[in-house]
N, C-alpha and C positions, 0 to 999 in steps of 0.2 A: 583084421587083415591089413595088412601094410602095404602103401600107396604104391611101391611101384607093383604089386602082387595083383592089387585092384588095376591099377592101370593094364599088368599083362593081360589078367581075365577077360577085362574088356577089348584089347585088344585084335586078342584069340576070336570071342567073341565074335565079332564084327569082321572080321578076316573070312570065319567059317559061316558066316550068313551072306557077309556079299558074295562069295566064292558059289555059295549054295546055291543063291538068287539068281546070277549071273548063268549058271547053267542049268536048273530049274528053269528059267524063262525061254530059253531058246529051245528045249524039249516043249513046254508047254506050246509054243506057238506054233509048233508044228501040229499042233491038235485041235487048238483053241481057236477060232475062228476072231474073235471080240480080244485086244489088245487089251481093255482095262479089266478084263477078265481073268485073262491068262494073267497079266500084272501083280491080281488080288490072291492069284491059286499060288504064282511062286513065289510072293512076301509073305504070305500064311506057313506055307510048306519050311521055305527055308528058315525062319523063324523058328519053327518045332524041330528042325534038324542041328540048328548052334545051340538050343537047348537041350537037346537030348546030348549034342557031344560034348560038353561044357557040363551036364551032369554024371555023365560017363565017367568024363579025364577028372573031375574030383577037380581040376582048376580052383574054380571060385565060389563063389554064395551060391543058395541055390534060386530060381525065377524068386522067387517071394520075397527074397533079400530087399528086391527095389523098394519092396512098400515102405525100407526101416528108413531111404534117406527124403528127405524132405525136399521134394519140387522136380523127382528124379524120373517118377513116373507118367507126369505130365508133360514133362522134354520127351518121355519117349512115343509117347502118345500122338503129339503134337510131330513130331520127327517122323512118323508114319505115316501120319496123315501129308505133312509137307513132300516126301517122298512121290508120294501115289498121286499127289496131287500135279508135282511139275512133271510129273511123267506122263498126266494126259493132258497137260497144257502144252508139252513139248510134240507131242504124238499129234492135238490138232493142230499145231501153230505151223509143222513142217512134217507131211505125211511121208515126204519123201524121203527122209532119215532113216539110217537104217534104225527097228528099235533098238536093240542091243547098243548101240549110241544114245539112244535116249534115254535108257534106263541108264547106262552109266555118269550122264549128264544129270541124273535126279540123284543119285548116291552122291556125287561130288558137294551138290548145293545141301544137300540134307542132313551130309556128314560135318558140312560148313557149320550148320547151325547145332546141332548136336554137339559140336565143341566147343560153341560160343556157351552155348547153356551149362554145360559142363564144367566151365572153365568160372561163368557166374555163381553155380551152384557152390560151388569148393572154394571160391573167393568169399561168399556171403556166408558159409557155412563155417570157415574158418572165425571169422567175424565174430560169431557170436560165442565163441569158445573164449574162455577167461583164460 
């Protein structure tokens, strides 16, 4: 697959999960009483929703793709984790925010790092190519 093909997949990708996330969360919390709850039900959901539509549209690789680049599945892992994480650092640090600010405030910083990694991956990876 070729870079910019990779670059759109992923940026489809990522479009139709936060899109997903983004409104996933706020139906959720009309139900969910526990914020990092509701949190966990619409990064799981919208997660299985940009993979099912990204296997759908025939875009790009399929999930299992990630296992072929080296250090791609640990940024994502790591990215999830830092996600969920500033979201209930942000959730106790100022309760009065609205979440939906909150949770957009944890995709900015998560999306920060996701691209620093991305951008080391593909730097380092070139690297080792003759």
């Amino acid at each position: 697959m070729s870079d910019k093909r990779e670059a759109a997949d992923w940026l489809a990708t990522l479009s139709v999960m936060i899109i997903a996330d983004l409104t996933l969360f706020t139906v959720f919390e009309a139900y969910v009483e526990r914020l990092v709850i509701c949190r966990l039900l619409s990064l799981l959901a919208s997660f299985a929703i940009a993979q099912g539509v990204r296997l759908a549209s025939g875009l790009g690789k399929p999930p299992s793709a990630v296992l072929e680049k080296p250090g791609l599945w640990p940024l994502i892992v790591i990215t999830t984790i830092l996600n969920t994480g500033l979201f209930v650092l942000l959730s106790e640090r100022a309760p009065l925010v609205q979440p939906l600010v909150l949770l957009g405030l944890a995709w900015l910083g998560s999306l920060a790092f996701l691209g620093f990694g991305l951008h080391r991956i593909r730097r380092f990876g070139s690297a080792d190519k003759p």
